[in-house]
Every structure is written in structure tokens, then in C-alpha cells.
KEKE-3310 file (N, C-alpha, C; in steps of 0.2 Angstrom, whole numbers, plus 5000, padded with zeros to 4 digits):
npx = (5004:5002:5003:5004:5007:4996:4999:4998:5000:5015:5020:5011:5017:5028:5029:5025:5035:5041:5026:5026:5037:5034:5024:5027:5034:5025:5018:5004:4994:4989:4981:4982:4971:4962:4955:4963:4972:4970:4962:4974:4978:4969:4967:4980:4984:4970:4968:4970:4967:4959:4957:4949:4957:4957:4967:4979:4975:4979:4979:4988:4991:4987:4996:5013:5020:5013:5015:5020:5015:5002:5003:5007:4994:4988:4992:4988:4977:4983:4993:4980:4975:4987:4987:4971:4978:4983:4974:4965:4975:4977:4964:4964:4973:4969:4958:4967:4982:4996:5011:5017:5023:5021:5024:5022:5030:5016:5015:5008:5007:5013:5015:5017:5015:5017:5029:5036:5038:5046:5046:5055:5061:5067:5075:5080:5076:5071:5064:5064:5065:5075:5090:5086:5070:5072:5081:5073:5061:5065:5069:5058:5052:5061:5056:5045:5051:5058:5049:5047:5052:5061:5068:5068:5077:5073:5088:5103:5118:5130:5140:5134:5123:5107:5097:5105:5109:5096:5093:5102:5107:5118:5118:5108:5091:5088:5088:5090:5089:5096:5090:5090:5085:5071:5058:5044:5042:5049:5059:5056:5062:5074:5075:5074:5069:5055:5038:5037:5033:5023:5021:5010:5008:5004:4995:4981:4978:4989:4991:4981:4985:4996:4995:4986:4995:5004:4998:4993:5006:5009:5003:5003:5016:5017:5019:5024:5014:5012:5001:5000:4989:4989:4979:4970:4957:4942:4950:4953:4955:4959:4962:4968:4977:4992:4991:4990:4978:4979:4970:4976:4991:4992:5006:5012:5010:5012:5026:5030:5024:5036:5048:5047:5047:5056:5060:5055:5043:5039:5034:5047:5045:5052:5048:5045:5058:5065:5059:5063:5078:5079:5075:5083:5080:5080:5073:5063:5060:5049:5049:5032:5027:5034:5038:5050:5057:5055:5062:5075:5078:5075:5087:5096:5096:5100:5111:5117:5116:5107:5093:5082:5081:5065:5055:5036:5029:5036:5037:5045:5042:5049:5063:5066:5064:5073:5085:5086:5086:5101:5107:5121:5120:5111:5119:5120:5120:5113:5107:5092:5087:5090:5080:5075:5084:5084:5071:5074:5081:5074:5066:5057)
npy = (4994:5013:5027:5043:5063:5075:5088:5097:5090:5085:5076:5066:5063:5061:5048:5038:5035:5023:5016:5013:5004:4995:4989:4983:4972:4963:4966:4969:4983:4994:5009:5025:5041:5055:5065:5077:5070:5056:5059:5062:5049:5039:5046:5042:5027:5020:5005:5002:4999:5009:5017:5027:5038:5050:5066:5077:5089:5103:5121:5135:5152:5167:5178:5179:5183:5174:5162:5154:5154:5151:5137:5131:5133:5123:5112:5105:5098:5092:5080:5075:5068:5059:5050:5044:5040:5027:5021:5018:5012:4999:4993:4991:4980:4972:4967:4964:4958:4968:4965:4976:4992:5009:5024:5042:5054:5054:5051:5042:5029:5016:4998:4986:4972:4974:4976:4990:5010:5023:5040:5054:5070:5079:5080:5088:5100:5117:5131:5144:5151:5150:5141:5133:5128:5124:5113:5107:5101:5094:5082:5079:5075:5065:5054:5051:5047:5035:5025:5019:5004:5008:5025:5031:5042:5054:5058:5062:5056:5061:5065:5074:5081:5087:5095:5100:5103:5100:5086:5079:5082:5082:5073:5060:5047:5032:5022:5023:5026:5033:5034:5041:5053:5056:5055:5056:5059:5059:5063:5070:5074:5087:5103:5119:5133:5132:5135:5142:5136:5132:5126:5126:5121:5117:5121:5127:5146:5152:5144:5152:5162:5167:5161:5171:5179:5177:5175:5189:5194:5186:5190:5202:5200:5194:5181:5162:5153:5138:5133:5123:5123:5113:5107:5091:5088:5087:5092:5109:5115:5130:5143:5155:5171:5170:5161:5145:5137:5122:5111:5100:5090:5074:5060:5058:5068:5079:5077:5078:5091:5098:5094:5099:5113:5132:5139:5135:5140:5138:5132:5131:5117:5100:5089:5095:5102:5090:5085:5094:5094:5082:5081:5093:5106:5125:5136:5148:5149:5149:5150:5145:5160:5162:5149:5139:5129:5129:5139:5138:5127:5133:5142:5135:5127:5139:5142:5133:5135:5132:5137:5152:5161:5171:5181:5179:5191:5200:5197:5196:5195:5197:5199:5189:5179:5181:5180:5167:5161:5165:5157:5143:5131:5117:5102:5087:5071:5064:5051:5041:5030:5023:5018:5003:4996:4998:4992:4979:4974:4976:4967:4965)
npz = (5000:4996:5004:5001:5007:5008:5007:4994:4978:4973:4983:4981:4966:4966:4969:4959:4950:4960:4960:4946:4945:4955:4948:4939:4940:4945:4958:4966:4971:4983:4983:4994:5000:4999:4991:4980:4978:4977:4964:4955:4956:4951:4938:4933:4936:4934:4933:4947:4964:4975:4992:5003:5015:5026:5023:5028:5026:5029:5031:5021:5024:5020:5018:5022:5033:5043:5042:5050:5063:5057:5055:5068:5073:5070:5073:5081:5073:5063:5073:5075:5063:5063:5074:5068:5057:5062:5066:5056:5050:5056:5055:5042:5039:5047:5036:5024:5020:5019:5010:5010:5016:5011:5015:5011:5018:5030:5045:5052:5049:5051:5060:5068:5062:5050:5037:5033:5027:5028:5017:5016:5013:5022:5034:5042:5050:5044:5053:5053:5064:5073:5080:5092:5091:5080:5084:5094:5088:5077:5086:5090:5075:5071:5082:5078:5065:5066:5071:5061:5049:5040:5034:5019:5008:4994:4988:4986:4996:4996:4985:4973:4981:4981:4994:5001:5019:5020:5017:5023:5037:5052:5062:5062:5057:5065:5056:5041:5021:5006:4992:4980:4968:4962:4950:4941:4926:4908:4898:4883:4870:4865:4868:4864:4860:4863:4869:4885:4901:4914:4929:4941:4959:4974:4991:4992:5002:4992:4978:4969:4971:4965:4953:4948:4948:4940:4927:4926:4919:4911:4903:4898:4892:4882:4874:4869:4878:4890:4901:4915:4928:4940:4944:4946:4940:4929:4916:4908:4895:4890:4879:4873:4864:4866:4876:4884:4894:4904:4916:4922:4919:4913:4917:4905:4895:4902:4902:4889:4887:4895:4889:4876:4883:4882:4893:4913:4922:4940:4957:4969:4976:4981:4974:4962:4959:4958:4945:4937:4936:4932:4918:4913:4912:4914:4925:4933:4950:4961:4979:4991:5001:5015:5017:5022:5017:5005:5002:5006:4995:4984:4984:4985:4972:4965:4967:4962:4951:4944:4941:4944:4957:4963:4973:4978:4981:4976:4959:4945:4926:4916:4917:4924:4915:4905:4914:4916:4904:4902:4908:4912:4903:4907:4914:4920:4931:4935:4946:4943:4947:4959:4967:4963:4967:4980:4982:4980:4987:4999:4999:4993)
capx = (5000:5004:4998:5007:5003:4991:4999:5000:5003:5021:5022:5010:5020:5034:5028:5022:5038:5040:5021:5026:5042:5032:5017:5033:5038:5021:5015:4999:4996:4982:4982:4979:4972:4957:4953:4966:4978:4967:4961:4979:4981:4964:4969:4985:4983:4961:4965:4972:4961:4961:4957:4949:4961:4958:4971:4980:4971:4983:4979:4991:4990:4989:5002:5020:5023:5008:5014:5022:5009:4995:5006:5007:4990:4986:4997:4982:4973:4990:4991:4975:4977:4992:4983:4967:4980:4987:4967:4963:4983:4977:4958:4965:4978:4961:4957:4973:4989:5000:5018:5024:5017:5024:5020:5027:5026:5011:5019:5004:5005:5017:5013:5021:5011:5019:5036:5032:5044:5042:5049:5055:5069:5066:5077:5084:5069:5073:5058:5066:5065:5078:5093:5083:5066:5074:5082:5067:5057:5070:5071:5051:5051:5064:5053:5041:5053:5062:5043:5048:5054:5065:5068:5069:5077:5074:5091:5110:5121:5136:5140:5127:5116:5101:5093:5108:5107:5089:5090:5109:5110:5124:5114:5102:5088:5092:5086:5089:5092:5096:5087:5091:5083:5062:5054:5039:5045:5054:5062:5056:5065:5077:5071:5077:5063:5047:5035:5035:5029:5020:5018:5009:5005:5004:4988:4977:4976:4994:4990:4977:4988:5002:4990:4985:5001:5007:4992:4992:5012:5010:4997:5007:5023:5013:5025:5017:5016:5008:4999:4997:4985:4991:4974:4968:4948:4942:4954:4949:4957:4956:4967:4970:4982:4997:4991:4985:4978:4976:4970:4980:4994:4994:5014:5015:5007:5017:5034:5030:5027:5042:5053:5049:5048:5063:5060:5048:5039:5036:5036:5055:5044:5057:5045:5048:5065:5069:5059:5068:5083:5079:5073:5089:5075:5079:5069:5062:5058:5045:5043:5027:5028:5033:5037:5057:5060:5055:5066:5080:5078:5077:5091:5100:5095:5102:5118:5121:5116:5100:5087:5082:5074:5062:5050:5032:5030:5042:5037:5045:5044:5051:5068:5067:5064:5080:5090:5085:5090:5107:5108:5121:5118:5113:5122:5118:5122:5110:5103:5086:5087:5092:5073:5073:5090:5080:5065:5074:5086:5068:5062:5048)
capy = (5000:5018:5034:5050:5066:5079:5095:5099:5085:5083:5069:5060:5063:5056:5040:5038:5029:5017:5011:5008:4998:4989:4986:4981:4967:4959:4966:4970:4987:5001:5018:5027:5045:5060:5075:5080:5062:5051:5059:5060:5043:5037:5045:5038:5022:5019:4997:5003:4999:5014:5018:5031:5038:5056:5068:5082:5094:5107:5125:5139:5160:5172:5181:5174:5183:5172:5154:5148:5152:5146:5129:5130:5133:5117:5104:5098:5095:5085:5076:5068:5064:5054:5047:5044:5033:5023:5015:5015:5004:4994:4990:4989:4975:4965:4963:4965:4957:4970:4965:4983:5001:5015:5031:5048:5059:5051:5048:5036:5022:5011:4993:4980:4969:4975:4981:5002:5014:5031:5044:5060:5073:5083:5078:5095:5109:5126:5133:5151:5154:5149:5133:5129:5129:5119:5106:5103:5100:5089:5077:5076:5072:5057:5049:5047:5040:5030:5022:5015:5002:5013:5031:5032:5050:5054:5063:5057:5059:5066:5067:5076:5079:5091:5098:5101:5100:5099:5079:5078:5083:5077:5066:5054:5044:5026:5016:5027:5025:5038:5034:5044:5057:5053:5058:5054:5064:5055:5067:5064:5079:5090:5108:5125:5134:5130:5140:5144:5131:5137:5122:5128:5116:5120:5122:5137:5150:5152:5143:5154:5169:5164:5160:5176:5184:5175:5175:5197:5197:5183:5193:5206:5198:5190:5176:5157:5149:5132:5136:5123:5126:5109:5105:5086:5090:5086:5095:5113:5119:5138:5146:5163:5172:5166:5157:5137:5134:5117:5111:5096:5086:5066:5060:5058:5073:5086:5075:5083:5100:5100:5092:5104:5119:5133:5138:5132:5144:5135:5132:5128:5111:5097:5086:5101:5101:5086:5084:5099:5090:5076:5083:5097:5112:5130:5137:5152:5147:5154:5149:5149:5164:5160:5141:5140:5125:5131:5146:5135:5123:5137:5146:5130:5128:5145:5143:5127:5136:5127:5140:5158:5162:5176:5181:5179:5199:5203:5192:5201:5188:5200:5201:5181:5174:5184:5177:5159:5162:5167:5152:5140:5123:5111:5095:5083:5066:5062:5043:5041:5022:5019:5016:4998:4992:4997:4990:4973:4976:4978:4960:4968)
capz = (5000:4997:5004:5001:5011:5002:5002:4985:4975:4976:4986:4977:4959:4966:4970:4951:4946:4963:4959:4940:4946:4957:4944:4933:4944:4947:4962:4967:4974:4984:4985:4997:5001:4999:4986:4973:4977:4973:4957:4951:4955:4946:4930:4933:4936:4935:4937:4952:4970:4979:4998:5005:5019:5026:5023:5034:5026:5032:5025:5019:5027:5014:5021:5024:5041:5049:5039:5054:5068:5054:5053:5072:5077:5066:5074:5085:5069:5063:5076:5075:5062:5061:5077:5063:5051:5063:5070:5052:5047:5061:5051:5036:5040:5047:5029:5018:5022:5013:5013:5014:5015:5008:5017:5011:5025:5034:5051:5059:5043:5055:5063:5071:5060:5043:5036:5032:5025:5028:5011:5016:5010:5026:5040:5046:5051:5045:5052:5054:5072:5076:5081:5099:5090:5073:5086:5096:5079:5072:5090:5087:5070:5071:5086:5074:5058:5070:5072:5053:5049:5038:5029:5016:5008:4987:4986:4985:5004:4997:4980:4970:4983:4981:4995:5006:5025:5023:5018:5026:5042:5053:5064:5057:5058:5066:5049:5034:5016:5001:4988:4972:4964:4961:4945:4934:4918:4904:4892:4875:4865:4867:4864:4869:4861:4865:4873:4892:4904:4919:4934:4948:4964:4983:4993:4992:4994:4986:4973:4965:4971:4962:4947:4947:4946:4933:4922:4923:4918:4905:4895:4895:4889:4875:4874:4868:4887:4891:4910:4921:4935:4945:4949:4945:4939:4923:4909:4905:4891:4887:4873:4871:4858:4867:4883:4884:4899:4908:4925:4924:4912:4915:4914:4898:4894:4906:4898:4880:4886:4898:4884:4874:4885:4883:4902:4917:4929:4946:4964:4973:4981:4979:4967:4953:4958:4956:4939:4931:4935:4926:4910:4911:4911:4917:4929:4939:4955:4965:4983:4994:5005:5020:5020:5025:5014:4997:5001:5005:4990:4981:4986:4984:4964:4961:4969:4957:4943:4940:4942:4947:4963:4964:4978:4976:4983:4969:4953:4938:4925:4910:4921:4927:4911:4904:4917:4915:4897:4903:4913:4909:4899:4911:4916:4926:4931:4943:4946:4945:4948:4965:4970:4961:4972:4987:4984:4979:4995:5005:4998:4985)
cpx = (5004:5003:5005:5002:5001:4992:5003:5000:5009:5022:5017:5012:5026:5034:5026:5028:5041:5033:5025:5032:5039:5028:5021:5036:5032:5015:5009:4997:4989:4986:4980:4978:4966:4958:4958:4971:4975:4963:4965:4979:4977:4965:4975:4987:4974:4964:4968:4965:4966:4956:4956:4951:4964:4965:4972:4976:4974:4982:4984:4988:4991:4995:5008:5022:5019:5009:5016:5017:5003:4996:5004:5000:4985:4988:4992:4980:4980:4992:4987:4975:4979:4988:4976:4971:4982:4979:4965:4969:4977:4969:4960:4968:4972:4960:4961:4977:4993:5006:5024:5020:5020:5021:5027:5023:5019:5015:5014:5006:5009:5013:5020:5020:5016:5027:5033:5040:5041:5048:5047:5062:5070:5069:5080:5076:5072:5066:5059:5065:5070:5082:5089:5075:5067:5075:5075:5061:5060:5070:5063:5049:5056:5060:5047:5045:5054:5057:5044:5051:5063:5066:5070:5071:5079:5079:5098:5113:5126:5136:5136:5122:5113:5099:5099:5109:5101:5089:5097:5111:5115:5120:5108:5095:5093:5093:5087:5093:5094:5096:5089:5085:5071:5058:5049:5041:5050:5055:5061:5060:5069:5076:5073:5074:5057:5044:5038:5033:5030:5018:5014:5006:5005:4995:4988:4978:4981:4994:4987:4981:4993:4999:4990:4989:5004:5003:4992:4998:5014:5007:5001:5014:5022:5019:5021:5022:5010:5007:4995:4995:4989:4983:4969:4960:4949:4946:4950:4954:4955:4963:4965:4976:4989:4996:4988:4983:4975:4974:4975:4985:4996:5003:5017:5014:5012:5023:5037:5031:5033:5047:5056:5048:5056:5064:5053:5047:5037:5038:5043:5053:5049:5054:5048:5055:5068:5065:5062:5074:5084:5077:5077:5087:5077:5075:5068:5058:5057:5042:5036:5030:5028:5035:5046:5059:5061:5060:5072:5081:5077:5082:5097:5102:5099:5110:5122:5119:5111:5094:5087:5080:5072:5057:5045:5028:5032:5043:5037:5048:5049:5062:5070:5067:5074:5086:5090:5088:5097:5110:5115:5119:5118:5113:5123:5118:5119:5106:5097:5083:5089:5086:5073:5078:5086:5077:5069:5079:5080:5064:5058:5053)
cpy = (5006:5023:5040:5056:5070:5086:5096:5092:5081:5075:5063:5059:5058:5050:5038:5034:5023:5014:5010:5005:4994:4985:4980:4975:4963:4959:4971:4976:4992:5005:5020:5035:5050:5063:5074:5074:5058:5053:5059:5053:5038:5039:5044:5032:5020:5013:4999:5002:5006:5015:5024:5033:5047:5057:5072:5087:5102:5115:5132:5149:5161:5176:5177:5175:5177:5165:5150:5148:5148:5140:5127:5128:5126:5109:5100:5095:5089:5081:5071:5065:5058:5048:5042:5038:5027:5017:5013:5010:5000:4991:4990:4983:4972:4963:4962:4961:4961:4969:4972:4987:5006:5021:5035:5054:5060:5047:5043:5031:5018:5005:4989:4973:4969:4979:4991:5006:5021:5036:5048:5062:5078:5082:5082:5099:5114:5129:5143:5155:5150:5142:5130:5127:5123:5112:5103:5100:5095:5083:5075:5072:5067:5054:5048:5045:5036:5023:5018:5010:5003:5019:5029:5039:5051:5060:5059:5060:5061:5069:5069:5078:5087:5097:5100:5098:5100:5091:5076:5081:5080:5072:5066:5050:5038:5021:5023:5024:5031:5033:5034:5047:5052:5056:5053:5055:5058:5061:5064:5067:5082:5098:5114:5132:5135:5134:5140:5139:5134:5130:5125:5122:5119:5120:5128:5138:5153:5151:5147:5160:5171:5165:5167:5181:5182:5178:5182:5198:5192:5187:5198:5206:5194:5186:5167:5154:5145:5133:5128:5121:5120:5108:5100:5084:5088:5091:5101:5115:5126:5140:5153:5163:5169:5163:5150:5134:5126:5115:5107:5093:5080:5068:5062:5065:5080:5083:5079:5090:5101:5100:5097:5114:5125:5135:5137:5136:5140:5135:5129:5119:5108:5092:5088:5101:5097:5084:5088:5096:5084:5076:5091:5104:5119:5134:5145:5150:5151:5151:5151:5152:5162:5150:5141:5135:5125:5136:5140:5129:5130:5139:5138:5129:5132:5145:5137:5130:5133:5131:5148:5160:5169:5176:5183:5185:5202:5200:5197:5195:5191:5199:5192:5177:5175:5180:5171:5158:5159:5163:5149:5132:5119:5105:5093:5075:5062:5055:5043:5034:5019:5015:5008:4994:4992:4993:4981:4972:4974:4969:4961:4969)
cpz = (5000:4997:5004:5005:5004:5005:4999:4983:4971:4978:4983:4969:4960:4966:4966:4950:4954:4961:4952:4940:4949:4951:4938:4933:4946:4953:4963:4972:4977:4985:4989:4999:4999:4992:4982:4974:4975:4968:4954:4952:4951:4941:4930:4933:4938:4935:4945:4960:4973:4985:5003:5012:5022:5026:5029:5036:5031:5025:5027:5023:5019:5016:5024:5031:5043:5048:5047:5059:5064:5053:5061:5076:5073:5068:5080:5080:5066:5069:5077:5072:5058:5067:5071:5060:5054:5067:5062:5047:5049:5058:5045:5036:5043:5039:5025:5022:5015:5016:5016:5013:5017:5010:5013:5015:5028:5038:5053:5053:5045:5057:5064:5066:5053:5041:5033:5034:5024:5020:5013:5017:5016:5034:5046:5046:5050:5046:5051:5059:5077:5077:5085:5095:5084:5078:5090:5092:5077:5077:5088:5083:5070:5076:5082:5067:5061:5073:5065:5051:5044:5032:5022:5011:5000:4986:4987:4993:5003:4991:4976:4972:4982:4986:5002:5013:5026:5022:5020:5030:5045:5056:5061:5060:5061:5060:5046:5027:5011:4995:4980:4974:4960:4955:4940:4927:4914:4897:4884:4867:4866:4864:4869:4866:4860:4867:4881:4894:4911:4922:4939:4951:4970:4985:4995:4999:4989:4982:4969:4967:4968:4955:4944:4945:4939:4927:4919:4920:4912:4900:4892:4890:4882:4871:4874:4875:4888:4900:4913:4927:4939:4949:4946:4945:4933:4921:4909:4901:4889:4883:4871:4864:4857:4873:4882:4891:4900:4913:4927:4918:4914:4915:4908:4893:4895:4905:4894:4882:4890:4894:4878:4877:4885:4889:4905:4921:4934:4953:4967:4977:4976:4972:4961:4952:4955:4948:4936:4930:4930:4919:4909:4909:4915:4920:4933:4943:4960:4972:4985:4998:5013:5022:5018:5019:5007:4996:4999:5001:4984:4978:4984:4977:4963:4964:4966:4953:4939:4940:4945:4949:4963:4969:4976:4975:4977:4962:4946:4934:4917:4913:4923:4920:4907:4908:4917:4909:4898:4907:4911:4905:4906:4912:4920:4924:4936:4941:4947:4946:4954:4968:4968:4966:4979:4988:4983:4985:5003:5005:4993:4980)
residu = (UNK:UNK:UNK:UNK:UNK:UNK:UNK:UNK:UNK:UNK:UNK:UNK:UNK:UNK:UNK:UNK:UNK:UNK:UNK:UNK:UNK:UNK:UNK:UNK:UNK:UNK:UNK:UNK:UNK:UNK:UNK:UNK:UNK:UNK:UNK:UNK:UNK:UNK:UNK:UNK:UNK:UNK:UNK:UNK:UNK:UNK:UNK:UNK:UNK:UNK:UNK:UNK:UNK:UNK:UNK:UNK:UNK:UNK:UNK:UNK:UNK:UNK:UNK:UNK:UNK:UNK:UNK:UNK:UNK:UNK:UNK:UNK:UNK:UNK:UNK:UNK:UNK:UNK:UNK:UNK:UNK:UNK:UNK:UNK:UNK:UNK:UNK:UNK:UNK:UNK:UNK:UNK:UNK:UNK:UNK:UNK:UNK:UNK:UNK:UNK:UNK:UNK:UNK:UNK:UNK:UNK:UNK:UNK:UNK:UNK:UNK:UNK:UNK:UNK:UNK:UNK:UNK:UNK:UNK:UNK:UNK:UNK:UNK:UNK:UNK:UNK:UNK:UNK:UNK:UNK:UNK:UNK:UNK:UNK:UNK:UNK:UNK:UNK:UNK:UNK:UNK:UNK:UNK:UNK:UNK:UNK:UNK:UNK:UNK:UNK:UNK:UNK:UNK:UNK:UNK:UNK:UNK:UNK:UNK:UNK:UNK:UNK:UNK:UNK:UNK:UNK:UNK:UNK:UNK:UNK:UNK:UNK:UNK:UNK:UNK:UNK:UNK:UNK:UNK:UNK:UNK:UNK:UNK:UNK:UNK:UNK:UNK:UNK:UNK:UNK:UNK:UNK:UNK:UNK:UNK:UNK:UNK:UNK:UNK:UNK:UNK:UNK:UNK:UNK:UNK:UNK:UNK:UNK:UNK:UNK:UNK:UNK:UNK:UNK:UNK:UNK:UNK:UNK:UNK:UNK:UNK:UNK:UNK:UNK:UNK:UNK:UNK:UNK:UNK:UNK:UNK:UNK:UNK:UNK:UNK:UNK:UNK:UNK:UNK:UNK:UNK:UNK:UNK:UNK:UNK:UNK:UNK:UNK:UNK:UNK:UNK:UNK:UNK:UNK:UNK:UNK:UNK:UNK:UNK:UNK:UNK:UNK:UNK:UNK:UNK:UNK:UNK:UNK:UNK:UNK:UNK:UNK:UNK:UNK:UNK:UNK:UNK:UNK:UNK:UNK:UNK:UNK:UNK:UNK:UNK:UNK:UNK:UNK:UNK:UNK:UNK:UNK:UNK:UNK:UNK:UNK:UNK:UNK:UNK:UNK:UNK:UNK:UNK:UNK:UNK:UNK:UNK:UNK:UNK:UNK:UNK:UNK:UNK:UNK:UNK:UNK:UNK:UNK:UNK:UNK:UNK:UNK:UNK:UNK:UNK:UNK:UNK:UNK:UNK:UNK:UNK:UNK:UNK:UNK:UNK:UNK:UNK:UNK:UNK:UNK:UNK:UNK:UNK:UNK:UNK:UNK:UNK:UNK)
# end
């Protein structure tokens, strides 16, 4: 079984190429998860059983000062819950015997009963208040990996690695693995220029504030740019003069236009990251307001010369896209294949 968390759809994109190696190898697999994750996972795999299994349901401040209190004053509702997953493991395993279950960032999806690996890039806390406030967050969040049978972390631990000390701190879980690099995307072309590609993902209300910005400074730029929205509904397509909006674009669909995009517009989450990666895409990269991690993946990108961070306060896309341009060629050696050693390491 495999439930990813549900803010944004990130954590469930990643997990796109572990289910099609499983599926690849024979085994028999649910899905697990609410709202916008279990739509992508229906038009992603529809023979697929899937498992309704509330989410966090964690929501976003319009404002960047307030992200940490409005994460803060949410951790009762978190809490429950991970409490929540772990009565509903504990009835699911009455009727299934799954031999493994794959959570990404769903701390309750543990048992004694079943081997369970937890997948996450996030081992350090930058919350931005501070060392005493990071370490006492960081000793928390390993009391529950450490409940896993083992981490697993989609980034490399020395050579080539990504996300810094956010997935390479000095100390560690007690289990952990690194992984590799995680992406759906398959590069089908090589193209340098294409239109625009415009990602957005995150949970509202950033996401449609972000939208909006874009959408008032594309018109003007009248530039051909494929937009989109990140949000797993039926398809809308609208077409303007230069604009093609969609809600959503299967795998194989958002391959093509990134393949041929000559740069990408989107959010710093690690998912996006690590697809630009793999399909050798320049990037302006746009944290959420307020959320430490996206800055410092960001901020990361651009000091490897993979991307251009701009603030969502200050999104000048006439001056971003320029710089993207002026990027270097990017080259990259990154493995995206560690995940099949694992799982054949794990017994699956």
C-alpha cells in the first residue's frame, strides 16, 4: 500500500515511478488518500484499488509573516490525524495482508504487523526561528521516523546531493536510506525553444495567488506559454492568443510540454525540483511565501546554477525569464534508479 501526504501533489507525483516499478515486477498494489491524490492517482493508474484515507488537510496563510503560527496553530489537527492513520493501518491490515506500505510523509502508517517505510527529503527543520526551536522539531520528527521500519530519503548523501542539510544533516535517523533522485517525467526531446511552461502546485490559497500573478504578467509579455493550474479536475482547456491553459497534464502529457519547453515557471517544492533535474529544464523558481523549505531549495538551485529564485511579493517575470536564458547549459548526472535496488534490498 501507498499513501502520500496531500499538500500539493508533490508527494503523490513522486511516488508515480516506485508504483510503476512495482506494477513492473508483478505486484499487486492500493492507493491510498482523499481529494486532489486520489484523482491524480485514478487518471493515473484507473486498474488501480484505491482507499479512502483522510488527509492532513493542512491549510496555507495568505500572508508569509503568519505561515508559521497558521502551521502552528494546526498541529492539534495534525496530530489527530496521524493518530486517525494509525486506528485506520490497524483496520485495514484486518482485511489485507500488505507485505509493505509505503508512506510519504504520513507519520501514523506504521505497525508491528507489517514492514512500512516512511519517504521524506526533510530531516533537518529550517523553520526560521531559530537553532533551539529547529532542534526541538528535528528530535520530534525522528521519534516518529524511528517508528519506521526505515527512511527512506529521494536525494543522494554526498556526491550530487540536492537539498543540502535539509536531507543531510549530521545526525540521522536510526534506519535510513538515500534513495536517488524521484521523478515521473521522461524526456522525449530536446528543445530550447518552446514555449513557456508554467507548473503551479501547493495548497490554496497560494496557489490561485500565484496564478494570478502570473496569468496578469504573461498577458502582457505575449509570449506562447503552456499554463498549468496543478489542479487534478476534469481538463479545461482555454486558449488565448498566446496562453493554453490546463488544469491538469497526465505523465506523459506534462513530459511533452516540459521536453519541449525553453524555460519552466514554478514552485521551489522538491518534486519540481527534482523533475527539472531530470529533464535538464531552466527554471524560475517561485517559493510559497513563508514556507522555509521552498526558500532553501530554492536558494539551493540557484547557487548550482539550476534555476532563478524570485519572491512571490516581487514576481518580475520580464527580468526572470532573461536570466533563465542566461543560465548555463545544464548538466547533470543524477541517478534516478536507486529506488529499484531498494525495493529489491527491502524484499519487494
Amino acid at each position: 500500500m501507498i499513501a502520500p501526504l496531500d499538500w500539493g501533489l508533490g508527494h503523490a507525483t513522486r511516488c508515480i515511478p516506485i508504483i510503476k516499478h512495482l506494477l513492473e515486477h508483478g505486484n499487486e498494489i492500493s492507493l491510498a488518500g482523499e481529494g486532489s491524490v486520489i484523482s491524480l492517482f485514478k487518471k493515473e493508474f484507473p486498474e488501480l484499488i484505491t482507499l479512502p484515507l483522510r488527509g492532513y488537510r493542512v491549510e496555507y496563510s495568505k500572508y508569509k509573516n503568519f505561515f508559521f503560527i497558521s502551521i502552528l496553530m494546526q498541529v492539534p489537527k495534525i496530530l489527530l490525524a496521524i493518530l486517525h492513520e494509525q486506528k485506520w493501518l490497524s483496520k485495514q491490515l484486518k482485511k489485507t495482508s500488505f507485505d509493505l506500505v509505503i508512506s510519504d510523509n504520513r507519520y501514523g502508517l506504521h505497525s508491528i504487523k507489517v514492514k512500512s517505510v516512511l519517504i521524506t527529503h526533510q530531516l533537518a527543520i529550517i523553520s526560521g526561528k531559530g537553532p533551539r526551536i529547529d532542534s526541538l522539531l528535528q528530535w520530534f520528527l525522528y521519534k516518529q521516523i524511528n517508528k519506521f521500519h526505515s527512511c527512506w530519503i529521494p536525494d543522494n548523501e554526498k556526491e550530487n546531493n540536492i537539498c543540502g542539510t535539509l536531507s543531510n544533516p549530521i545526525k540521522k535517523p536510526l534506519r535510513y536510506r538515500y534513495i536517488g533522485l524521484l521523478s515521473r517525467l521522461e524526456n522525449k526531446i530536446v528543445s530550447k525553444d518552446g514555449p513557456i511552461l508554467v507548473m503551479l502546485s501547493g495548497p490554496e490559497p497560494q496557489r490561485s495567488i500565484l496564478e494570478k500573478i502570473l496569468l496578469d504578467q504573461l498577458n502582457e509579455l505575449e509570449q506562447k506559454t503552456v499554463f498549468v493550474r496543478g489542479i487534478p479536475s476534469p481538463n479545461l482547456l482555454v486558449s488565448t492568443r498566446f496562453i493554453e491553459i490546463h488544469n491538469y497534464l497526465d505523465t506523459e502529457q506534462l513530459s511533452e510540454a516540459m521536453s519541449h519547453a525553453s524555460v519552466v515557471i514554478c514552485r521551489s517544492g522538491y518534486s519540481s525540483v527534482m523533475d527539472l533535474i531530470k529533464m535538464r529544464k531552466r527554471a524560475l523558481l517561485i517559493p510559497t511565501p513563508g514556507q522555509t523549505e521552498q526558500l532553501h531549495l530554492g536558494l539551493q538551485m540557484q547557487k548550482k546554477g539550476l534555476g532563478i529564485l524570485q519572491y512571490q511579493d516581487a514576481v518580475y517575470l520580464k527580468k526572470g525569464l532573461l536570466d533563465c536564458k542566461n543560465l548555463p547549459e545544464i548538466q547533470t548526472n543524477m541517478n534516478f534508479n536507486k529506488i529499484e535496488k531498494a525495493l529489491e534490498d527491502f524484499g519487494i
